[in-house]
C-alpha positions as a Markdown table, in Angstrom:
| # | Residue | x | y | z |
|---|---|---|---|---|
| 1 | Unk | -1.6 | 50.1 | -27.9 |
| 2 | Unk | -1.8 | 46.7 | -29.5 |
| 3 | Unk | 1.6 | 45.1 | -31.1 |
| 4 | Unk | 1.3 | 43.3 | -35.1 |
| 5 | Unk | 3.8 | 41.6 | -36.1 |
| 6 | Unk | 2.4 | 41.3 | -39.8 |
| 7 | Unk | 3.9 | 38.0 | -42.1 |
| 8 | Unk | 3.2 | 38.0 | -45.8 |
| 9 | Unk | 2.9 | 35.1 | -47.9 |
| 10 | Unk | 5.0 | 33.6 | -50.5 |
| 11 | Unk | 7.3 | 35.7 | -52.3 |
| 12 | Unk | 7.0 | 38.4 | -50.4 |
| 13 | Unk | 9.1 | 40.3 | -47.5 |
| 14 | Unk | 8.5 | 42.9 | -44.7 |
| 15 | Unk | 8.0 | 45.5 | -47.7 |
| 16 | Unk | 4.5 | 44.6 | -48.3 |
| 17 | Unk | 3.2 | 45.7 | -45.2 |
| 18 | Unk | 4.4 | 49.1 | -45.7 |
| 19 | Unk | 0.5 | 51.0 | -46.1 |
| 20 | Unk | -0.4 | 49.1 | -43.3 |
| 21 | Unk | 2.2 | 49.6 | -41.3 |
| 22 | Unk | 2.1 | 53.2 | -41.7 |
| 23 | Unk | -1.5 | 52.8 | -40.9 |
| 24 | Unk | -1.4 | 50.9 | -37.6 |
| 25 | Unk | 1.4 | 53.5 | -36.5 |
| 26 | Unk | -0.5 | 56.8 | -37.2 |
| 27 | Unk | -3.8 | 54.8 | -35.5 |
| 28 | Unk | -0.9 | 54.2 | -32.3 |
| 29 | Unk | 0.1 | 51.0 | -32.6 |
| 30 | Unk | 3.0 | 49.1 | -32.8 |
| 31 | Unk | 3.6 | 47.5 | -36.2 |
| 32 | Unk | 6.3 | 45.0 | -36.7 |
| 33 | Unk | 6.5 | 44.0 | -40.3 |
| 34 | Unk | 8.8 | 40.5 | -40.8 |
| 35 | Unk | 10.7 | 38.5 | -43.3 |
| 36 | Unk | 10.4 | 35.0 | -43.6 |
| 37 | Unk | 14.5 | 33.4 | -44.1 |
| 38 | Unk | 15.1 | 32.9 | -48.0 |
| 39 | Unk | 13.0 | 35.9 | -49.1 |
| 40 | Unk | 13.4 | 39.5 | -49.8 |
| 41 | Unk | 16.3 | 41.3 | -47.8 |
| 42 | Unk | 17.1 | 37.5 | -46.3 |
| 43 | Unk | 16.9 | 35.9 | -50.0 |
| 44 | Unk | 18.6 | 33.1 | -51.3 |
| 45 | Unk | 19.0 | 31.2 | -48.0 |
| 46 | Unk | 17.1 | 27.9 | -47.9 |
| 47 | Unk | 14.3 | 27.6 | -45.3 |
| 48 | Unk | 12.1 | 24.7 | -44.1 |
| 49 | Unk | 8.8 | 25.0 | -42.5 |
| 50 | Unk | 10.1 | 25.0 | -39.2 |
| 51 | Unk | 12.5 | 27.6 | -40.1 |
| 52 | Unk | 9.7 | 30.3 | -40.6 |
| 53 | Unk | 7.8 | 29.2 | -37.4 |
| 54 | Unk | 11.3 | 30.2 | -35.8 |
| 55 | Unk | 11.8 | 33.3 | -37.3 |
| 56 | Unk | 8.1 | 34.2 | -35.6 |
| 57 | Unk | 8.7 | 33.1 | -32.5 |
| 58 | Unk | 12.1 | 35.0 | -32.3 |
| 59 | Unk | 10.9 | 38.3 | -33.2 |
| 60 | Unk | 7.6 | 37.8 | -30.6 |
| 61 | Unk | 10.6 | 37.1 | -28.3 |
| 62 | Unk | 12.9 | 39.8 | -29.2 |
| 63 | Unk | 9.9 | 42.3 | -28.9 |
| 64 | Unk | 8.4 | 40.8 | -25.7 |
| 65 | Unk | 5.0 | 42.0 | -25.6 |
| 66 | Unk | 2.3 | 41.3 | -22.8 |
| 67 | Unk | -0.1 | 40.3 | -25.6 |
| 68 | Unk | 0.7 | 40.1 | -29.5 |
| 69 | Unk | -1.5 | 40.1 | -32.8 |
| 70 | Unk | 0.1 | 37.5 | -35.0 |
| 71 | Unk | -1.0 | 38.4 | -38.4 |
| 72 | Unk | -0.2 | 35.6 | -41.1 |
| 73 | Unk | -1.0 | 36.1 | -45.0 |
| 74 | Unk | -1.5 | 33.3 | -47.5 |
| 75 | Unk | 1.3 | 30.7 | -46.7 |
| 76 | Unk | 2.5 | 32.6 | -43.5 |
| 77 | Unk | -0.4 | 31.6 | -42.1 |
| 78 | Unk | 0.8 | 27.9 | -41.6 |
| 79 | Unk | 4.3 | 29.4 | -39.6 |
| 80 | Unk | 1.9 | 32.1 | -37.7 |
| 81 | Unk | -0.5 | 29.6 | -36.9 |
| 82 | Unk | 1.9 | 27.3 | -35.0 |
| 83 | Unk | 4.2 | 29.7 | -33.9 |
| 84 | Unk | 0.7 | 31.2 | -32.1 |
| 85 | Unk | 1.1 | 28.6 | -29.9 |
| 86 | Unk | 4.4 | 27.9 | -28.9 |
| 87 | Unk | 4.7 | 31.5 | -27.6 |
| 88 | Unk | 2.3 | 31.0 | -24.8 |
| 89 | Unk | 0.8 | 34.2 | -22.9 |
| 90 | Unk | 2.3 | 36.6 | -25.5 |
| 91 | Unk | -0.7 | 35.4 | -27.5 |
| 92 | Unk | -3.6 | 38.3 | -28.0 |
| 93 | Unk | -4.9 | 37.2 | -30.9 |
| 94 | Unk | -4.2 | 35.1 | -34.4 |
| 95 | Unk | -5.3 | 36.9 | -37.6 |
| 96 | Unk | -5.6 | 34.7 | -40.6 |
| 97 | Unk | -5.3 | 37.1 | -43.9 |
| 98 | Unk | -6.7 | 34.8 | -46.7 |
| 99 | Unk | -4.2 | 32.3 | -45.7 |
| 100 | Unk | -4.0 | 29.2 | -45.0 |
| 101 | Unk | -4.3 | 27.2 | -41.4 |
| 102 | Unk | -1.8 | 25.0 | -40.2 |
| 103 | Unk | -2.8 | 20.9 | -39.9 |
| 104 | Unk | -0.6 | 18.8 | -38.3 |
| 105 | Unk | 0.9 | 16.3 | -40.1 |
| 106 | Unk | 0.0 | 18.5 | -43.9 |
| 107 | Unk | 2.3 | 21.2 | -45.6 |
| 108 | Unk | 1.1 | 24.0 | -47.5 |
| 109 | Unk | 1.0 | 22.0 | -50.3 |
| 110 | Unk | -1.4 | 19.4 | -48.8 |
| 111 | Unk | -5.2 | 19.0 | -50.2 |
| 112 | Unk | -4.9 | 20.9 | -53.8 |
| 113 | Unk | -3.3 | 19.9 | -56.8 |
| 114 | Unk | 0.7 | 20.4 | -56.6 |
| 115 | Unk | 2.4 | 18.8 | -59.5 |
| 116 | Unk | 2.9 | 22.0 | -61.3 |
| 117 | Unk | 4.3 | 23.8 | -58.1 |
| 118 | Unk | 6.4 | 20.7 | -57.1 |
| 119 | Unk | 8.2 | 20.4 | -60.6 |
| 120 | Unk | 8.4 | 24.1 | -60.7 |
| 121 | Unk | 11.0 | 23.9 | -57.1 |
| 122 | Unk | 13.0 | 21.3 | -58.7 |
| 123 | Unk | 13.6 | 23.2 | -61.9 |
| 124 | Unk | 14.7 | 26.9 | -59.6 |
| 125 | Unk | 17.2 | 24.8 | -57.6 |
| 126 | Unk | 14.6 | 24.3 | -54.7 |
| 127 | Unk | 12.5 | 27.7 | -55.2 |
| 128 | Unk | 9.2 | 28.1 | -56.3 |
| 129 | Unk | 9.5 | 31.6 | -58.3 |
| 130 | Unk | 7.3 | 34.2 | -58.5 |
| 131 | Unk | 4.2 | 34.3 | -60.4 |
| 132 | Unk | 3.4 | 36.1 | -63.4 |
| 133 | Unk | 1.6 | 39.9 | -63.9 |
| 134 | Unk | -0.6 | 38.2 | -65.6 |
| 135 | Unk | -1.9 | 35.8 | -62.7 |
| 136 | Unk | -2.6 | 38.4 | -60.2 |
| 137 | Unk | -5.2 | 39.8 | -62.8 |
| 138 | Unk | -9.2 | 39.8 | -61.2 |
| 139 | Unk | -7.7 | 40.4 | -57.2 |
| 140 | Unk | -8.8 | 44.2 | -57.3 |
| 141 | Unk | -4.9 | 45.0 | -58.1 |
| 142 | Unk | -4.2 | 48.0 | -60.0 |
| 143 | Unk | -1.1 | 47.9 | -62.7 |
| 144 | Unk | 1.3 | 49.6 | -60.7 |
| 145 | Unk | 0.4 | 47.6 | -57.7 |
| 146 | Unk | 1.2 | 44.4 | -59.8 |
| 147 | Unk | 4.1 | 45.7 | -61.3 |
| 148 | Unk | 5.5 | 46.7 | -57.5 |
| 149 | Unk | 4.5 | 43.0 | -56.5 |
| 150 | Unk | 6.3 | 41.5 | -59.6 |
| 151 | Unk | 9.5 | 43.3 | -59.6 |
| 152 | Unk | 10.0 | 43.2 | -55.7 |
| 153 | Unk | 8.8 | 39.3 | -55.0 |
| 154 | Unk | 11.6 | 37.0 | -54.5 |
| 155 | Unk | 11.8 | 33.4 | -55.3 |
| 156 | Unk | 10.4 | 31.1 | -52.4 |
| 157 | Unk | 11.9 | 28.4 | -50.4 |
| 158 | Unk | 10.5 | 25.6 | -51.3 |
| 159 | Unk | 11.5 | 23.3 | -48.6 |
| 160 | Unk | 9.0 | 25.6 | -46.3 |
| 161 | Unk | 5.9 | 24.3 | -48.8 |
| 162 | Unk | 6.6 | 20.5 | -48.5 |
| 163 | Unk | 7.5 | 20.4 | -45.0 |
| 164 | Unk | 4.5 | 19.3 | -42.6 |
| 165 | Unk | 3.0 | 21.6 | -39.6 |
| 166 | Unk | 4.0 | 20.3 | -35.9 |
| 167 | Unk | 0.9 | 21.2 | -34.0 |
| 168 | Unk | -0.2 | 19.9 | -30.2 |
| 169 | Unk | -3.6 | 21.5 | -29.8 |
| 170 | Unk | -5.8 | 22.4 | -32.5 |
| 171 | Unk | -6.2 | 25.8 | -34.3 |
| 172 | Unk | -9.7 | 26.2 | -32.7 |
| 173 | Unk | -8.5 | 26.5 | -29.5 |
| 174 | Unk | -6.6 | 29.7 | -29.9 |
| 175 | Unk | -8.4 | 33.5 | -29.9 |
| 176 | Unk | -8.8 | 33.7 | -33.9 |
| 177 | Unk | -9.8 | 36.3 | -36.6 |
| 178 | Unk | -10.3 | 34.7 | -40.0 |
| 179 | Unk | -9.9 | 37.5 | -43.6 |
| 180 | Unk | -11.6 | 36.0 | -46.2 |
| 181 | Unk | -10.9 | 38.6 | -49.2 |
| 182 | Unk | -14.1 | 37.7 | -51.6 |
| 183 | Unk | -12.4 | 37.8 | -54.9 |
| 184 | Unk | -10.5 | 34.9 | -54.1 |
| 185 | Unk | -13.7 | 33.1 | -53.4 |
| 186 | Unk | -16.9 | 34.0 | -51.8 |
| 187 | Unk | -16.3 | 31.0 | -49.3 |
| 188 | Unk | -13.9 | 29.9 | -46.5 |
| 189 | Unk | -12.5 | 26.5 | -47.3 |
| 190 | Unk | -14.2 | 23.3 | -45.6 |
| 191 | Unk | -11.4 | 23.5 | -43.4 |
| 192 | Unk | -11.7 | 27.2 | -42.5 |
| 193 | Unk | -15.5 | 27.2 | -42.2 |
| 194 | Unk | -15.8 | 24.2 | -39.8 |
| 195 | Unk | -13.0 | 26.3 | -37.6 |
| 196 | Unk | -15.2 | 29.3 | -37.7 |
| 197 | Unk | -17.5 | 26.8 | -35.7 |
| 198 | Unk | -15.3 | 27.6 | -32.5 |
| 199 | Unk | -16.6 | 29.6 | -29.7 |
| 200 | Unk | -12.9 | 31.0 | -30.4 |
| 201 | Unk | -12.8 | 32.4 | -33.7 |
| 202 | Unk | -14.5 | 35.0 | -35.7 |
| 203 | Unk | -14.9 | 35.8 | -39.3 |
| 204 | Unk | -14.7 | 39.4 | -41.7 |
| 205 | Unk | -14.4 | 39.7 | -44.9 |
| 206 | Unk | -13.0 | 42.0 | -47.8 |
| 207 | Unk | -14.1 | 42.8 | -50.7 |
| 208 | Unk | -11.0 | 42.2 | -52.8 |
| 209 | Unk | -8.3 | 40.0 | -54.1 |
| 210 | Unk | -6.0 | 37.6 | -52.1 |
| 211 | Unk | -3.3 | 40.9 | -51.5 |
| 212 | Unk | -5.0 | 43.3 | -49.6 |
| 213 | Unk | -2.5 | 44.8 | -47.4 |
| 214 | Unk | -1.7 | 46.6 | -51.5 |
| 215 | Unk | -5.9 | 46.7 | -53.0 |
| 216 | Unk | -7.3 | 47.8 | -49.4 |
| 217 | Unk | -4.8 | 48.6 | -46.9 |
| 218 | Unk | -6.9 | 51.0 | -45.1 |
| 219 | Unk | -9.5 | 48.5 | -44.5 |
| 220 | Unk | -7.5 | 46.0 | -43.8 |
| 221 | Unk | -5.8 | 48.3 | -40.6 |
| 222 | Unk | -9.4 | 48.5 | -40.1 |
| 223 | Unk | -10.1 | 44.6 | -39.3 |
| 224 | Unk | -6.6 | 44.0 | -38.0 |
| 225 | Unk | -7.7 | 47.4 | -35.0 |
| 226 | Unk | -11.4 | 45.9 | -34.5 |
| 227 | Unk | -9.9 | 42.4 | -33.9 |
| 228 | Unk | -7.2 | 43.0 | -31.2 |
| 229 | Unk | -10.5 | 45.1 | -29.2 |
């Protein structure tokens, strides 16, 4: 029995991990869907960076596993990724969802153009609010899945997206599973694909958009089951 504790990106809560929760349960696992502070259930509260990486690291703690699968999507991969290693031994296994990987020193925000996203926080009082039905168009979605995403996303913190990652060792170094979901983009980044390099990490793929825990749940349970072997 392996232990998940699943993390969503932006705009998203617990909620969107409800297929593959249900999945990982029926297959005997422990699932252990989370909100981030200042979204969903929690909304409204303002977070930093450093917040989210907390709120990781308290539910690993709270649970207490022998070994965990930390399981970040999008931006959550930036807490996940250095919460991964501040919770020592806990650690089975990091599994980045087409997400991003924490740098130290950079936000989430860091190495693509932000204006539109940076203007867009200090308009909503610090949030960054959710997209539009219309953007999650060509990610394999079907209209009731972007409705569901639409109507039950909650407006970011956007403190958490300018703050810079706090890392001491390098991503490479930890056990690693890296999602790329192909209708995002065929390829890793630069970033991702020289960290594939490592002994350490290993690569899937899906082919679907950038939210597959709603386009592909089962075969998303699928990778999550293979990489915790």
């Amino acid at each position: 029995m392996t232990h998940f504790v699943l993390v969503a990106g932006a705009w998203l809560g617990a909620w969107a991990w409800d297929e593959v929760a249900a999945g990982l349960r029926s297959a005997g696992d422990e699932a252990h869907p989370l909100t981030l502070t200042g979204l969903a259930e929690k909304r409204g509260r303002a977070a930093g960076l450093q917040t989210h990486v907390q709120d990781v690291v308290d539910e690993v703690e709270r649970l207490d596993p022998h070994e965990v699968v930390l399981v970040g999507h999008s931006y959550a991969g930036i807490p996940v990724g250095q919460a991964a290693e501040r919770i020592g031994g806990r650690l089975g296994r990091v599994v980045y969802v087409d997400a991003s990987v924490p740098r130290d020193g950079a936000c989430f925000l860091s190495g693509w153009p932000s204006d539109q996203v940076r203007r867009s926080i200090a308009r909503n009082d610090g949030f960054w609010p959710p997209l539009d039905a219309a953007e999650f168009a060509g990610q394999g979605l079907t209209d009731e899945q972007i409705a569901r995403i639409v109507s039950a996303g909650t407006p970011h913190p956007g403190a958490s997206l300018t703050e810079p990652a706090r890392l001491t060792h390098s991503p490479a170094e930890l056990p690693t599973t890296y999602v790329k979901c192909l209708l995002d983009g065929p390829e890793p980044s630069a970033e991702v694909a020289a960290l594939l390099t490592s002994e350490r990490w290993r690569p899937a793929e899906l082919d679907t958009g950038h939210w597959p825990m709603f386009s592909q749940p089962r075969e998303l349970v699928r990778i999550l089951r293979e990489s915790a072997v």
